[in-house]
C-alpha positions as CSV (number, residue, x, y, z in Angstrom):
1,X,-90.2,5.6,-19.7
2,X,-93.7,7.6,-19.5
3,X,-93.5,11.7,-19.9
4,X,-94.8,14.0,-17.1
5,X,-98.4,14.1,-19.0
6,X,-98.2,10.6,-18.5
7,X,-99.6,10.3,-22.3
8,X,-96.3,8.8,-24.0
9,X,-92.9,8.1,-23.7
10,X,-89.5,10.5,-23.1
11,X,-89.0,9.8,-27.2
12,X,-93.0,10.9,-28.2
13,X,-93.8,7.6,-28.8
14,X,-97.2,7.0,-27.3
15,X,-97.9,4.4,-24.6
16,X,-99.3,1.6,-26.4
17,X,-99.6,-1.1,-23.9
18,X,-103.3,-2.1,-24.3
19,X,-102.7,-1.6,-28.3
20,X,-100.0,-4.4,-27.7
21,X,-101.9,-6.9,-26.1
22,X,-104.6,-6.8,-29.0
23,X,-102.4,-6.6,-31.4
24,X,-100.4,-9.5,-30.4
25,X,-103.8,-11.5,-29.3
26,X,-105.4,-10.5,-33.1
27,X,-101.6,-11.9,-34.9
28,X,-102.0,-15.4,-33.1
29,X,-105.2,-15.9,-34.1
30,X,-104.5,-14.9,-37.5
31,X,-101.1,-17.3,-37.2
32,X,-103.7,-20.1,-36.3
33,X,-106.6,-19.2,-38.6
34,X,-104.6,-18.3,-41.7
35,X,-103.2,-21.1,-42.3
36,X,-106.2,-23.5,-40.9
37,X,-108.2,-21.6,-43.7
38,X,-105.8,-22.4,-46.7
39,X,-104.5,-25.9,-45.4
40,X,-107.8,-27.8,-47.2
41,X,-106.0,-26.2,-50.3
42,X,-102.7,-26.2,-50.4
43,X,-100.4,-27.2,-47.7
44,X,-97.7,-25.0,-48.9
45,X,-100.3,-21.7,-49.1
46,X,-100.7,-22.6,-45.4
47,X,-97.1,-22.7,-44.7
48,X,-96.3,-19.7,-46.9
49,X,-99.1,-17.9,-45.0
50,X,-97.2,-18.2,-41.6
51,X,-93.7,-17.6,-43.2
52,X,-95.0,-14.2,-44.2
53,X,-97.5,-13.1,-41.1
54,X,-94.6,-13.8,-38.7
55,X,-91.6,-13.2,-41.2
56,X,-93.0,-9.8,-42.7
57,X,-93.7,-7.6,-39.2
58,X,-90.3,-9.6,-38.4
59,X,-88.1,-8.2,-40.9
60,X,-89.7,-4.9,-41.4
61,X,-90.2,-2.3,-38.5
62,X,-90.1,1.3,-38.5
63,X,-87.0,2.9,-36.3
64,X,-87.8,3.7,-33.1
65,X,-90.8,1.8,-32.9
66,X,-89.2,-1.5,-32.3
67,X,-86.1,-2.2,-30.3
68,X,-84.2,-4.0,-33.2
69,X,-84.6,-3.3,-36.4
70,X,-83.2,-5.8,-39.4
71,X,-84.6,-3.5,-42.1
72,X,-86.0,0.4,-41.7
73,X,-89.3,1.3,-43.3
74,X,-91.3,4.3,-42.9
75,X,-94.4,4.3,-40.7
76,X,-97.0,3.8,-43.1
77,X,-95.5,0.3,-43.9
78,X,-95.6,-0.6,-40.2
79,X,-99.6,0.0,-40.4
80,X,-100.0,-1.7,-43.3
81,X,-98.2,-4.1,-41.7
82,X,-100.6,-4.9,-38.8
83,X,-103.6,-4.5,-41.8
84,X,-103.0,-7.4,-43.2
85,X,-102.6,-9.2,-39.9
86,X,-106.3,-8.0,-38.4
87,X,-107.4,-8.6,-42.4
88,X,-106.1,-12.2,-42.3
89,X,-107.2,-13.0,-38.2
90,X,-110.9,-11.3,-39.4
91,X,-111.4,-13.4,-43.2
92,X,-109.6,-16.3,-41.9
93,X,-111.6,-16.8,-38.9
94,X,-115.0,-16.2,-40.3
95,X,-114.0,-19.2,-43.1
96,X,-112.9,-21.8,-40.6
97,X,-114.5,-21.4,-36.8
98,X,-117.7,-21.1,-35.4
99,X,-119.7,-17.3,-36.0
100,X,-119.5,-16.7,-32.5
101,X,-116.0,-17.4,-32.4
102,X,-115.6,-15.2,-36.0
103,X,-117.8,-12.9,-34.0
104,X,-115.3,-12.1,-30.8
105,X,-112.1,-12.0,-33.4
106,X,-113.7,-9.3,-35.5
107,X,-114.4,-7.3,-32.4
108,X,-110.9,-7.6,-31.2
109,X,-110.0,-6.9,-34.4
110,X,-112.4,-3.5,-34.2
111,X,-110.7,-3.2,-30.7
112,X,-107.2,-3.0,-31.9
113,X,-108.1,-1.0,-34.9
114,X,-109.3,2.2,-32.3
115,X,-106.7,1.3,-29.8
116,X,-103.7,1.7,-32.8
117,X,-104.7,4.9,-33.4
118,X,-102.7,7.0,-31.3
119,X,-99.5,4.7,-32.2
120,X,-100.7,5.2,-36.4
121,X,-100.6,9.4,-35.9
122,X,-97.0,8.8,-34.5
123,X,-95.9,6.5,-36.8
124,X,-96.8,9.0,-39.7
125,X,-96.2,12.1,-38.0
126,X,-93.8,14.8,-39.2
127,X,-91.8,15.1,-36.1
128,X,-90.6,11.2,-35.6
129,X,-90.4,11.0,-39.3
130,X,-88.0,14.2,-39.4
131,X,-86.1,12.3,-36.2
């Protein structure tokens, strides 16, 4: 449900729609790319390396900015959260595919980085964190 202003939800949460759809676009490739980058090394890196890109941002989700959470953390753990993820999509991708390909993720990468922003400054901010 958007405000009056239009700028964020009822709860102060800003609307982060285009921040999702990078977001998610940047965790598959670094789902796909992770584990293609550590596979020539050790099969079980490249498993473990899925278990914790998908398991991690799984388990662990800050109140009220997920609709279920399994187990509370503050806000600053949901960003580094989705750090790692753009960290592993960007490194991962510039070791296994092509630099143009490397090229585009690290720009969606940048993309999601300055699209976050307005969702980081609520997930830290004294108001939702006093909630």
């Amino acid at each position: 449900m958007t405000d009056a202003a239009g700028g964020g939800t009822t709860s102060g949460r800003p609307d982060d729609r285009t921040a999702s759809v990078l977001r998610f676009a940047t965790e598959i490739v670094a789902w796909v790319a992770t584990p293609w980058a550590l596979a020539g090394h050790s099969w079980l890196l490249a498993v473990l390396s899925v278990v914790l890109l998908i398991g991690l941002p799984t388990v662990f989700s800050t109140p009220g900015d997920k609709a279920h959470v399994i187990v509370a953390v503050p806000g600053p753990v949901t960003i580094l959260l989705v750090l790692l993820q753009l960290a592993a999509a960007v490194v991962s991708s510039w070791v296994v595919w092509p630099l143009w390909a490397a090229v585009l993720v690290s720009a969606m990468a940048a993309a999601t980085i300055l699209t976050e922003r307005p969702r980081w400054r609520w997930l830290i901010s004294p108001e939702r964190v006093a909630a």
